[in-house]
C-alpha positions as CSV (number, residue, x, y, z in Angstrom):
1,X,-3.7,15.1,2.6
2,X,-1.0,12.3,2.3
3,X,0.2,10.0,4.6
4,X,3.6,9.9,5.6
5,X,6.3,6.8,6.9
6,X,7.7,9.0,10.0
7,X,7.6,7.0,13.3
8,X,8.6,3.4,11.0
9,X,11.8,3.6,10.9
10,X,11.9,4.4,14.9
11,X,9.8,2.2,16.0
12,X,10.6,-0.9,13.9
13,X,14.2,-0.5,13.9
14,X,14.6,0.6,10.3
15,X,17.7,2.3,10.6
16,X,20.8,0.9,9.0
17,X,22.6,1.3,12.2
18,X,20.5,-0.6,13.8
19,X,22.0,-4.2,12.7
20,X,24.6,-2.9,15.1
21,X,22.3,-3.1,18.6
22,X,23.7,-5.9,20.4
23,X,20.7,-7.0,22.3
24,X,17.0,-6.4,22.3
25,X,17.3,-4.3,25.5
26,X,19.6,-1.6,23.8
27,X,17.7,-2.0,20.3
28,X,14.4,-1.0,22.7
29,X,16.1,1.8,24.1
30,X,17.2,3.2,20.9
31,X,13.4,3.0,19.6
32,X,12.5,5.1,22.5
33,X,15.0,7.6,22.7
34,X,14.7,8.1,19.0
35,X,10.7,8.4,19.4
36,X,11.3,11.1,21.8
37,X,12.9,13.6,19.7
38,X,11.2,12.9,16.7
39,X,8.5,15.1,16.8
40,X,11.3,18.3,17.1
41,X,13.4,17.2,13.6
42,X,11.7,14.8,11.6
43,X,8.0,15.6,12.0
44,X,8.3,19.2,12.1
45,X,10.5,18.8,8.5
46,X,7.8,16.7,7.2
47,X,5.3,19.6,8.7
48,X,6.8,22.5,6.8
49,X,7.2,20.9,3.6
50,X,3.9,19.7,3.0
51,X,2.7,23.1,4.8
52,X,4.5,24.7,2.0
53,X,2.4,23.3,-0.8
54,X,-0.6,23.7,1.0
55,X,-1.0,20.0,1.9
56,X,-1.3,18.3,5.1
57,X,0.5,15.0,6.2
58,X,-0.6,12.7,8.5
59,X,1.4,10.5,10.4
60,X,-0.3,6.8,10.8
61,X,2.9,5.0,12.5
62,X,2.3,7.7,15.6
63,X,-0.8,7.1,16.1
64,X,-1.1,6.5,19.8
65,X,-3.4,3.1,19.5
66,X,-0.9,2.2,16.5
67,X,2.2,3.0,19.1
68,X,0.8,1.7,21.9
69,X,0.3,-2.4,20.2
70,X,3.7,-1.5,18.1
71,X,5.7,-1.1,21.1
72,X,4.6,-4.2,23.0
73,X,6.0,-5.8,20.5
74,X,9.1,-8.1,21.9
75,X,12.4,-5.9,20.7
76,X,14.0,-9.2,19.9
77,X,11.1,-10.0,16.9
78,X,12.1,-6.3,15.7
79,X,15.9,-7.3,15.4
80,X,17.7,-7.7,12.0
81,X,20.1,-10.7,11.0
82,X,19.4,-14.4,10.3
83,X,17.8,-13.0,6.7
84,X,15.8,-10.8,8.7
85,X,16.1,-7.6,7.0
86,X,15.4,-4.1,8.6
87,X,11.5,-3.4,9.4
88,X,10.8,-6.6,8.5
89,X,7.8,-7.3,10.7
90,X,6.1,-4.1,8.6
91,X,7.4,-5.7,5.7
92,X,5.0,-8.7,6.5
93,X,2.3,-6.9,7.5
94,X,1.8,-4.8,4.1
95,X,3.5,-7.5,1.6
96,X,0.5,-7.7,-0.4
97,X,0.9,-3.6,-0.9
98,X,4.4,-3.3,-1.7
99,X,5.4,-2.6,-5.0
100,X,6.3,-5.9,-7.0
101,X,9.0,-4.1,-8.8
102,X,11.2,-3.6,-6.1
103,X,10.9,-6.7,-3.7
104,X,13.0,-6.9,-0.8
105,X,14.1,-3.3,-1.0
106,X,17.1,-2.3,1.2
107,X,16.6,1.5,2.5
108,X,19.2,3.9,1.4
109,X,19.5,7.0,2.9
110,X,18.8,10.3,1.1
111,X,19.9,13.1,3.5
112,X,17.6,16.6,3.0
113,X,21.1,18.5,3.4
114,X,22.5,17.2,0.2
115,X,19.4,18.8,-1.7
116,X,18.2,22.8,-1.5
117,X,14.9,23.3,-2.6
118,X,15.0,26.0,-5.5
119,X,18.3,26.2,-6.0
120,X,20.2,26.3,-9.3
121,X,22.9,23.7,-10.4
């Protein structure tokens, strides 16, 4: 079993492109729409990979009690900008757990179409 980050990134605004949300109503409805169609790319990715190797994932940040206090959260708290970086409020929250090596880590994007499993150079 391993426990996987899908649902953090939605729901804490952890996308790059999210700096770009010009109020807390539109970053909100972004989370949502997002969280709606995550469960027919993202999770079902994560699904078949680990269902691959015989291993199960499990996806803490969609737990319903997990969603239901994370999305009461006020979408203004979840913004980015005045050194706010992006899922900074889960930043906080698990500081002690993050790896001292890389502090302050900015996400970079690693897109699963630049990479084919098994292939050959």
């Amino acid at each position: 079993m391993v426990l996987s980050g899908e649902g953090s990134d939605e729901v804490f605004g952890g996308y790059l492109y999210f700096h770009k949300a010009p109020n807390a109503k539109e970053l909100h409805e972004e989370t949502v729409r997002k969280l709606l169609a995550l469960h027919m790319y993202d999770c079902a990715r994560a699904n078949k990979a680990m269902s691959a190797w015989g291993v199960e994932a499990r996806v803490p940040f969609l737990d319903k009690k997990f969603l239901d206090v994370a999305m009461r959260i006020n979408p203004q708290d979840k913004m980015c900008g005045n050194g706010k970086m992006e899922k900074h409020i889960l930043r906080e929250c698990f500081e002690a757990y993050l790896l001292q090596a890389w502090p302050g880590g900015r996400k970079s994007s690693s897109p699963m179409a630049s990479v084919t499993v098994g292939s050959t150079p």
